[in-house]
C-alpha positions in Angstrom: 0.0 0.0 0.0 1.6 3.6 -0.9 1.5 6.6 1.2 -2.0 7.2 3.2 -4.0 9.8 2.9 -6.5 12.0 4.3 -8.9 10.6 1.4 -8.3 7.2 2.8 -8.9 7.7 6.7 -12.5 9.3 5.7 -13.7 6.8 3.5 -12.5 4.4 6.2 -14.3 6.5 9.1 -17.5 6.9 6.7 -17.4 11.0 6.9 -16.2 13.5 4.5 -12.7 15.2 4.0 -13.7 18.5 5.6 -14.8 16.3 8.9 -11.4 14.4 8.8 -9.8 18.3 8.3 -11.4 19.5 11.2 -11.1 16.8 13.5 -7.0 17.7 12.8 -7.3 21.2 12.7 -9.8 21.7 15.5 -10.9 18.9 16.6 -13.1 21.0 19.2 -15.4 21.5 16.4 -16.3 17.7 15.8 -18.5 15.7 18.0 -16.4 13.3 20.5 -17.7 10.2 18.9 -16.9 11.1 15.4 -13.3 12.4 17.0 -13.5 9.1 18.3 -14.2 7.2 14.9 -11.8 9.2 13.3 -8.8 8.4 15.1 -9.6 4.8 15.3 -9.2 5.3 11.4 -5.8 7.1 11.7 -4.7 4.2 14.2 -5.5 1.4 12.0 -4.2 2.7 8.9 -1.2 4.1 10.2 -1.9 8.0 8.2 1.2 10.6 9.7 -0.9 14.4 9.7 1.6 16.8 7.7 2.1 19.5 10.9 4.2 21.8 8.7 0.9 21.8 6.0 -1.8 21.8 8.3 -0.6 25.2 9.8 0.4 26.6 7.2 -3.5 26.1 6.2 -4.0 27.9 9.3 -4.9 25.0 11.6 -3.4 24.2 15.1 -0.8 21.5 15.8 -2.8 18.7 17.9 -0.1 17.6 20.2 0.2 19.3 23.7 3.7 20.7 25.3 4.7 20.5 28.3 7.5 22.3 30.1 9.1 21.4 33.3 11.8 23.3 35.3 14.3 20.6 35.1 14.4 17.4 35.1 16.7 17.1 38.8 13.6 16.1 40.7 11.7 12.8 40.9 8.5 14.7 40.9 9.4 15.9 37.5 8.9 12.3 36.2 5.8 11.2 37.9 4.5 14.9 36.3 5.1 13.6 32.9 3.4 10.5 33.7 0.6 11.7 34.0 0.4 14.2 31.7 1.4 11.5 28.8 -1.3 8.8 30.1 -3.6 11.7 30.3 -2.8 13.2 26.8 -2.9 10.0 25.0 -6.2 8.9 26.6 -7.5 12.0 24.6 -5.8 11.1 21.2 -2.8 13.2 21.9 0.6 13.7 21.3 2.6 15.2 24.6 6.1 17.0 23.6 8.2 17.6 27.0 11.0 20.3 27.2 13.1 20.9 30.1 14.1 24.3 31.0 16.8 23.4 33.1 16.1 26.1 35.8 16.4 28.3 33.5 13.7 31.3 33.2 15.1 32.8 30.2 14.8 29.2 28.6 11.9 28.3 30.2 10.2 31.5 28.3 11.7 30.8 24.8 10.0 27.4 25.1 6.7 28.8 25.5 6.9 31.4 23.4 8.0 28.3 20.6 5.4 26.2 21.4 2.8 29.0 20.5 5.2 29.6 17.2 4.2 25.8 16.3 0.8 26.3 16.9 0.2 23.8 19.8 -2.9 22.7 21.1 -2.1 23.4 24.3 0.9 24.2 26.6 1.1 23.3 30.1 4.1 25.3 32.2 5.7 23.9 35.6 8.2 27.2 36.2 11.2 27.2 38.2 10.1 25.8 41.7 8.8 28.5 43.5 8.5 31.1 41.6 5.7 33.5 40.3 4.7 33.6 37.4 5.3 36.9 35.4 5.6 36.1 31.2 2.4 37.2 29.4 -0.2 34.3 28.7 -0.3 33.5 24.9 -4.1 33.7 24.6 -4.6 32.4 21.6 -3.1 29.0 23.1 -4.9 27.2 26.3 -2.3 27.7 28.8 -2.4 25.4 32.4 0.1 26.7 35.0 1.7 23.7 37.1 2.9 24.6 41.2 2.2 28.6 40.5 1.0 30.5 43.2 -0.8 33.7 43.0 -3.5 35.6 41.2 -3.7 34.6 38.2 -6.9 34.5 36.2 -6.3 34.3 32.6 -5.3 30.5 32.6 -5.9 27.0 34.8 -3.3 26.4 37.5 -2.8 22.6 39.8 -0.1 22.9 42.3 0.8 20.9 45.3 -0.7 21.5 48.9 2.6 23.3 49.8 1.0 24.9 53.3 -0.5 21.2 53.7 3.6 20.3 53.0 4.7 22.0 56.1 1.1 21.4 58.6 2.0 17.6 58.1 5.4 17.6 59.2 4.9 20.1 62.3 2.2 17.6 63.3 4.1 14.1 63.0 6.9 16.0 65.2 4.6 16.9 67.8 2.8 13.2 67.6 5.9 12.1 67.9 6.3 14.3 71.3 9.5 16.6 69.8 9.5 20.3 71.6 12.9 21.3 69.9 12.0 21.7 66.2 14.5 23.4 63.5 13.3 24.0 60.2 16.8 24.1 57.0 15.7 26.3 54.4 17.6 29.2 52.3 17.1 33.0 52.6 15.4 32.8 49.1 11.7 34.3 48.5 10.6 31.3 46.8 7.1 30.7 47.5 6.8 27.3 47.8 9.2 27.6 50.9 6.6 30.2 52.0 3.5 28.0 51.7 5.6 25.3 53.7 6.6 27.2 56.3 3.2 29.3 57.0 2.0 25.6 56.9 4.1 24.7 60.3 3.1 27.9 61.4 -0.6 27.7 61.1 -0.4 24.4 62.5 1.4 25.2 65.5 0.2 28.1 66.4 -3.7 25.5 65.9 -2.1 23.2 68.2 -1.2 25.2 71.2 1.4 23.4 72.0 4.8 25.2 73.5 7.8 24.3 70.8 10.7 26.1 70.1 10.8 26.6 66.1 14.1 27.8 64.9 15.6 28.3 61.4 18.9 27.3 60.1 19.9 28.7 56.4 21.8 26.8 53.9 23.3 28.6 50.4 21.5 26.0 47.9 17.7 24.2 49.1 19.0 21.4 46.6 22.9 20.9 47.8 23.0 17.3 49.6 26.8 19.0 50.4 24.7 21.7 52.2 22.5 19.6 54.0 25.2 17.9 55.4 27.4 20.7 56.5 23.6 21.9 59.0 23.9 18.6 60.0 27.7 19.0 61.5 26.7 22.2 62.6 23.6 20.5 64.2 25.5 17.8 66.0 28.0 20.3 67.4 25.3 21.8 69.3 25.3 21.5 73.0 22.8 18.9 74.0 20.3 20.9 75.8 20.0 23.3 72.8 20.3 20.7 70.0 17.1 20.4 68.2 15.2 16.7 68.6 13.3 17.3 65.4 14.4 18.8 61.9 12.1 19.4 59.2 14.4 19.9 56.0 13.0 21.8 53.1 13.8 19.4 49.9 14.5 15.9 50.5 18.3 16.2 49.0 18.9 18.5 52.2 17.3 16.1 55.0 19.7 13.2 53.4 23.1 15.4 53.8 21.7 16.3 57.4 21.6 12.9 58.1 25.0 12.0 56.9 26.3 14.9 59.1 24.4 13.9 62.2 25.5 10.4 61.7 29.7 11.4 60.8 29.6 13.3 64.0 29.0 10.2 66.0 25.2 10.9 67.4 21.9 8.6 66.0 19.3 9.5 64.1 16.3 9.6 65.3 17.2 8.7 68.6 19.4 12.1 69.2 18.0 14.4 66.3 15.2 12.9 64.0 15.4 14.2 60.6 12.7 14.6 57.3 12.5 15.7 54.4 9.5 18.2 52.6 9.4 17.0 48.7 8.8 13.3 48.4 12.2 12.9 46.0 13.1 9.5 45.0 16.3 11.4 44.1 17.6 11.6 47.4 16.3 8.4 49.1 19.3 7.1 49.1 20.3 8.4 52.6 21.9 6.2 55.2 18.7 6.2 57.8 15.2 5.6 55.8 14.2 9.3 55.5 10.3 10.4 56.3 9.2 12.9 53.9 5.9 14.7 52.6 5.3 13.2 49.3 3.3 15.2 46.4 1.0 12.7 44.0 3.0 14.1 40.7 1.5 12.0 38.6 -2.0 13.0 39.8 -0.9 17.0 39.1 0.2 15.9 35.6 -3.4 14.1 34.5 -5.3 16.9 36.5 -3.5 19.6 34.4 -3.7 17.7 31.2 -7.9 17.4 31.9 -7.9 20.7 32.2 -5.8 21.2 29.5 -7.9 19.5 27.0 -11.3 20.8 28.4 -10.2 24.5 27.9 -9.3 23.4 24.2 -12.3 21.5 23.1 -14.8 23.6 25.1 -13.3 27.2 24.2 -16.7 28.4 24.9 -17.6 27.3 27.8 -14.6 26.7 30.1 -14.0 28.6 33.1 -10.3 28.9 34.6 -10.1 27.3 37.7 -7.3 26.5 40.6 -7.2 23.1 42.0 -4.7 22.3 44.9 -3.4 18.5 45.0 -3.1 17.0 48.6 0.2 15.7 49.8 0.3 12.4 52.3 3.3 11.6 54.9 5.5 8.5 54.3 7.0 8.0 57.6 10.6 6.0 57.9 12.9 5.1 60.2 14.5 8.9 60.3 11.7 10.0 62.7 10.5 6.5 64.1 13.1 4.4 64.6 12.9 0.9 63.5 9.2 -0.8 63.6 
């Protein structure tokens, strides 16, 4: 059989050219059971759309992008996940780019995805951060882990004040009074939402801790993390915190190689967790308890929404959604069970 063509995918789907064309070009315009029929078609017969000719025609490009801040984080992989099963559950292609951190990059991405007329482009900026670029309006936008008042797109983001209420809570379960909280001096916001989190919650609980904060140069240095745990052990006894809530995962893994060089246990003398739920960083020499975020649920919730806004143009609403963390508690905080 030669090269297939659009002719053959109707006649195989029973509709006409101009229903086959628009189920490629806009496929909000055609009924989800003809959709449906239609890519059955293109799946049995194998037919490759001609992007480059389909814009130029003026169409859109039916694959979605996605853009993540790096790829240094396990959450970053359970995000794409999600967002692939999600985007090929609808019939979709799912193009990833990592911006490596970088917001200069990160921008440039976006702005190239609109260029190639994209279906749709879901954004995870660099972690923390706000997010400032203008929304390409002509392309259904879903923001991934932003904060803030945005109304002219669809954001998910992890429970980040749920992040730090959890951990505040398992310490004082676990009876701690001395609690100190390794974060950096940067204005990031999900550091924020953590943070107020073991705020709210203590201040909810009544209970009579001291809460201090120890800074480190870099939230994602394991090298740092260890260094606030020497400086941690060296503490006299009576002011040495029993409880340490690290901010990222990689951190709470050097504090645990520090408390451990220095010759004291963990948990018995200092009991150590991390925030982030990184598979990265699990590798630490005590099991580490950590708050984990369902990344793979924030990847299929953004891509839903992600398709909704681009077959129902008019009707969606933009909407916030918040995905709840859960606690996996380890030997760092418990001891052995």
């Amino acid at each position: 059989m030669g090269r297939v063509t659009i002719a053959d995918v109707a006649k195989l789907a029973g509709v006409s050219l101009g229903t086959v064309s628009n189920m490629l070009n806009h496929p909000d315009r055609v009924r989800s059971d003809t959709r449906a029929t239609i890519q059955h078609a293109i799946a049995t017969l194998g037919y490759v759309p001609n992007n480059s000719a389909r814009v130029l025609a003026g169409g859109r490009n039916s694959a979605l992008g996605l853009i993540v801040s790096g790829l240094d984080h396990g959450f970053s992989f359970q995000l794409e996940r999600g967002a692939h099963d999600a985007a090929r559950e609808a019939g979709r292609e799912l193009l990833i780019a990592s911006a490596d951190n970088d917001d200069l990059l990160q921008n440039r991405y976006y702005d190239y995805f609109q260029g190639a007329h994209m279906a749709g482009v879901m954004m995870e900026p660099r972690a923390g951060t706000s997010w400032k670029a203008p929304i390409h309006h002509d392309m259904p936008t879903v923001l991934i882990d932003v904060y803030g008042d945005v109304t002219d797109a669809c954001m998910v983001a992890t429970d980040n004040q749920q992040v730090g209420n959890l951990a505040i809570r398992h310490a004082l379960e676990l009876g701690k009074r001395r609690v100190t909280v390794v974060t950096v001096h940067d204005d990031l916001v999900v550091l924020t939402m953590r943070l107020k989190g073991i705020q709210c919650a203590l201040e909810q609980s009544g209970a009579s801790v001291a809460l201090n904060m120890l800074y480190v140069n870099d939230w994602r240095s394991t090298d740092d993390g260890r260094s606030a745990g020497l400086r941690i052990a060296a503490m006299p006894a009576e002011e040495r915190p029993d409880f340490v809530i690290a901010m990222t995962d990689k951190l709470a893994n050097g504090i645990i190689d520090g408390v451990l060089s220095a010759g004291l246990s963990v948990p018995q003398d200092v009991a150590v967790m991390g925030c982030d739920g990184n598979p990265e960083a699990w590798g630490s020499r005590v099991p580490m308890t950590t708050i984990a975020p369902f990344g793979y649920d924030v990847g299929r919730q953004a891509t839903q929404m992600l398709e909704d806004e681009i077959v129902n143009a008019d009707r969606h609403v933009h909407r916030s959604i918040l995905i709840p963390v859960q606690l996996l508690e380890r030997e760092s905080t418990t001891g052995r069970r």
